[in-house]
C-alpha positions as CSV (number, residue, x, y, z in Angstrom):
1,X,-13.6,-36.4,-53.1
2,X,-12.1,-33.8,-54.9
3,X,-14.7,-31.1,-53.5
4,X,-13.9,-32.3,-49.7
5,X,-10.6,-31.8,-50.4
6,X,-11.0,-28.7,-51.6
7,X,-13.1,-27.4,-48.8
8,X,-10.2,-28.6,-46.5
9,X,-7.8,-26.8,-48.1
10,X,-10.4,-23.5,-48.5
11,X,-11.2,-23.9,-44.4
12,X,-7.1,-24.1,-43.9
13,X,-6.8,-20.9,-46.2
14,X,-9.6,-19.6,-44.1
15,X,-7.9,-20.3,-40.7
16,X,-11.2,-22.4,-40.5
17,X,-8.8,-25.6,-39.1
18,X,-7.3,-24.8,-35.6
19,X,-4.5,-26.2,-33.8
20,X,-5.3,-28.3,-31.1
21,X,-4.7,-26.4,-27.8
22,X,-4.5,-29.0,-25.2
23,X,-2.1,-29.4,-22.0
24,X,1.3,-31.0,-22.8
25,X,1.4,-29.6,-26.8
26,X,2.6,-26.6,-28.1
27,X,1.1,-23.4,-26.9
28,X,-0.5,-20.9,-29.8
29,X,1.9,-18.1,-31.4
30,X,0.6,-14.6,-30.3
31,X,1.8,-11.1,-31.4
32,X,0.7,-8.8,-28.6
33,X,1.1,-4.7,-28.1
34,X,1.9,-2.9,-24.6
35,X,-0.9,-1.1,-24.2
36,X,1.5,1.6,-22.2
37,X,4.4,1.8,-24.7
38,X,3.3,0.5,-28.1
39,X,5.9,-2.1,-28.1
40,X,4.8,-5.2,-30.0
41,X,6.3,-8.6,-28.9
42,X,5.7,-12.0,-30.2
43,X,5.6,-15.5,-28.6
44,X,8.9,-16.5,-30.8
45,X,10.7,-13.4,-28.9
46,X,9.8,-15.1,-25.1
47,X,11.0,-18.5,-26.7
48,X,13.1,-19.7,-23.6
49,X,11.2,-18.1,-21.2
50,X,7.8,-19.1,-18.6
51,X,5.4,-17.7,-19.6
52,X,2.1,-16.8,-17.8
53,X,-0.7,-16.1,-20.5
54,X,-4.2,-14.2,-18.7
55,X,-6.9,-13.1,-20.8
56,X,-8.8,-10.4,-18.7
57,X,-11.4,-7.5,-18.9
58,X,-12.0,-4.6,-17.1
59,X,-16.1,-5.3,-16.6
60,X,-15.5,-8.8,-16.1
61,X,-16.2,-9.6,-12.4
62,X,-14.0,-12.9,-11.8
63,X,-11.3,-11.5,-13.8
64,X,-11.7,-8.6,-11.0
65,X,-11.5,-11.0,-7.9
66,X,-8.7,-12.5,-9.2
67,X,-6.3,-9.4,-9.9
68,X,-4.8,-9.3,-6.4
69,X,-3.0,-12.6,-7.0
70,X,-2.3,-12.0,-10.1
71,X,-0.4,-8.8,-8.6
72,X,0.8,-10.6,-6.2
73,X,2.2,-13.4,-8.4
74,X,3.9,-10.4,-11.1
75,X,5.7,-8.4,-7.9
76,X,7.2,-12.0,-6.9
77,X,8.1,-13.4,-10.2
78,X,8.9,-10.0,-12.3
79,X,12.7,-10.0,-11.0
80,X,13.1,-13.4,-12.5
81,X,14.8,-13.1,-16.1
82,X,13.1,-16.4,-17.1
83,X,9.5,-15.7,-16.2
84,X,7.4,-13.3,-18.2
85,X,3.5,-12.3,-17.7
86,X,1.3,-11.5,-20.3
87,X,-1.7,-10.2,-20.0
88,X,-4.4,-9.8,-23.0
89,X,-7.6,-7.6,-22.9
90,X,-10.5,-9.8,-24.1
91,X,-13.1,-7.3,-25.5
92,X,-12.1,-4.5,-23.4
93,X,-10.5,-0.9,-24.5
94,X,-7.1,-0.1,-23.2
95,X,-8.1,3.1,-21.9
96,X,-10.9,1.3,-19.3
97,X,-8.4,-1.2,-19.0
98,X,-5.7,1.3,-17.5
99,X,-7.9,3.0,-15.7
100,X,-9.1,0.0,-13.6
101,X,-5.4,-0.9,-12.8
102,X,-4.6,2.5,-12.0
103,X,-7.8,3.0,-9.6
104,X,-6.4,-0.3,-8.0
105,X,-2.8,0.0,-8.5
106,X,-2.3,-2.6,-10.2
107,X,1.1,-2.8,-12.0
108,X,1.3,-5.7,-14.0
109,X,2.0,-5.2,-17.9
110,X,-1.4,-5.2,-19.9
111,X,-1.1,-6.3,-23.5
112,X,-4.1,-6.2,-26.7
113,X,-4.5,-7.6,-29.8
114,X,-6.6,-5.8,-31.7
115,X,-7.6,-8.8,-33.9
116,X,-8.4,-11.3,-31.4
117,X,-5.9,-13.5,-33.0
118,X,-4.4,-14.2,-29.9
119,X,-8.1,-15.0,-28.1
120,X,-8.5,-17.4,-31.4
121,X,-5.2,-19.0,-31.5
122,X,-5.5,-19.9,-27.5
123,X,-9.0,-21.3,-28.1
124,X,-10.4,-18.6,-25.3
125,X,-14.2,-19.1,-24.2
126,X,-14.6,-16.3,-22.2
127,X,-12.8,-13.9,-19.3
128,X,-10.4,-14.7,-17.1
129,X,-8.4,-18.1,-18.9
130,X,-5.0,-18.2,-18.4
131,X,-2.4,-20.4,-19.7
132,X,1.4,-21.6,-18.4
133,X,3.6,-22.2,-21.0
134,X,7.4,-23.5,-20.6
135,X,10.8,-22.2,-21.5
136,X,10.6,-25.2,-24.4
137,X,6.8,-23.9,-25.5
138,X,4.4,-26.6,-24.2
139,X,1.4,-26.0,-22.5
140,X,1.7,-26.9,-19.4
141,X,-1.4,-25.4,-17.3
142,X,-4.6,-24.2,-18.7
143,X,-6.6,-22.4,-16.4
144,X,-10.8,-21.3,-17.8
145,X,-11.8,-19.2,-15.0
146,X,-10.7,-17.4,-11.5
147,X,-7.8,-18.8,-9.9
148,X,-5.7,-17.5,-7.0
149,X,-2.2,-17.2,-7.9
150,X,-0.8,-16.7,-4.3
151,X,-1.6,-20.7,-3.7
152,X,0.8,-22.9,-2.9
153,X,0.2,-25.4,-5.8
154,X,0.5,-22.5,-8.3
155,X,3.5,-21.0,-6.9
156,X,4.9,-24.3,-6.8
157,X,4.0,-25.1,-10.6
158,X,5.7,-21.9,-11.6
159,X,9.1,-22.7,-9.5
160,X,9.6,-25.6,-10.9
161,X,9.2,-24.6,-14.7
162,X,11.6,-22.0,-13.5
163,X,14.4,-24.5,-12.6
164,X,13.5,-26.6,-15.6
C-alpha cells in the first residue's frame, strides 16, 4: 500500500497524472509566445474571454485545408473584445510556420510553446485539434481534426458564447 501510494504521488510529481480534458470541464492552463513579437500570454490573462484554441503545422495537410476558415473566422471575430484566437504550432518551426501564412496571407496570430506543455495539457493526438473554451473557462467544443469555421453551426456556437 505504501509503495502504490508512493508511485501516485512520484507520477503526480512527474506530471505522470493528467487532468481530464473532456467537454463541459475546465479547459487546460497554457502559457503561449507570439511567434511575431515575443510576447508571452497565459490562459489566466484571457480569463473572461472566448477563446478559440487550434493546434496546427505548416506540413500538415488538413491543418492546410482548413486555414481559409480559420481566416475567415479571425477577420470576423478579431474586432470583438471578448473573443480571442490562439493558434499553437504542433511540431513545426516558427520560421516555416510564418512563411506558410505569409505565402498565403494568412493573418491570424500564431503562437508556440516550445515545451509542448500546451499540446500535453490539451491532451492533443495530432494536427489540426481545436478547442472552444468560454469566458467562465469550460470546454465547450473539442474539435480532433479539419473543420470549416465559416459554417453556420460554428459560427453560431461562437455567437452565442459571445453573448453569454
Amino acid at each position: 500500500m505504501l509503495l502504490i501510494g508512493a508511485a501516485f504521488v512520484i507520477a503526480v510529481y512527474r506530471g505522470g497524472v493528467k487532468k481530464e480534458i473532456a467537454v463541459g470541464l475546465s479547459a487546460p492552463d497554457f502559457l503561449v509566445t507570439d511567434v511575431v513579437s515575443g510576447q508571452r500570454i497565459s490562459s489566466a490573462e484571457l480569463k473572461g474571454k472566448v477563446l478559440f484554441v487550434n493546434f496546427w503545422a505548416s506540413w500538415c495537410e488538413p491543418c492546410k485545408e482548413e486555414m481559409p476558415s480559420l481566416e475567415s473566422l479571425y477577420r470576423g471575430e478579431m474586432s470583438q473584445k471578448d473573443f480571442r484566437m490562439v493558434t499553437i504550432l504542433y511540431k513545426d518551426s516558427p520560421s516555416n510556420a510564418l512563411g506558410y501564412m505569409k505565402v498565403n496571407g494568412y493573418t491570424f496570430p500564431v503562437y508556440t510553446d516550445m515545451r509542448d506543455s500546451s499540446s500535453k495539457n490539451f491532451g492533443v493526438t495530432g494536427v489540426p485539434e481545436t478547442y472552444i473554451v468560454d469566458k467562465k473557462g469550460i470546454l465547450r467544443r473539442r474539435v480532433i481534426g479539419g473543420a470549416d469555421w465559416n459554417s453556420p453551426d460554428e459560427k453560431d456556437l461562437i455567437g452565442s458564447l459571445l453573448n453569454e
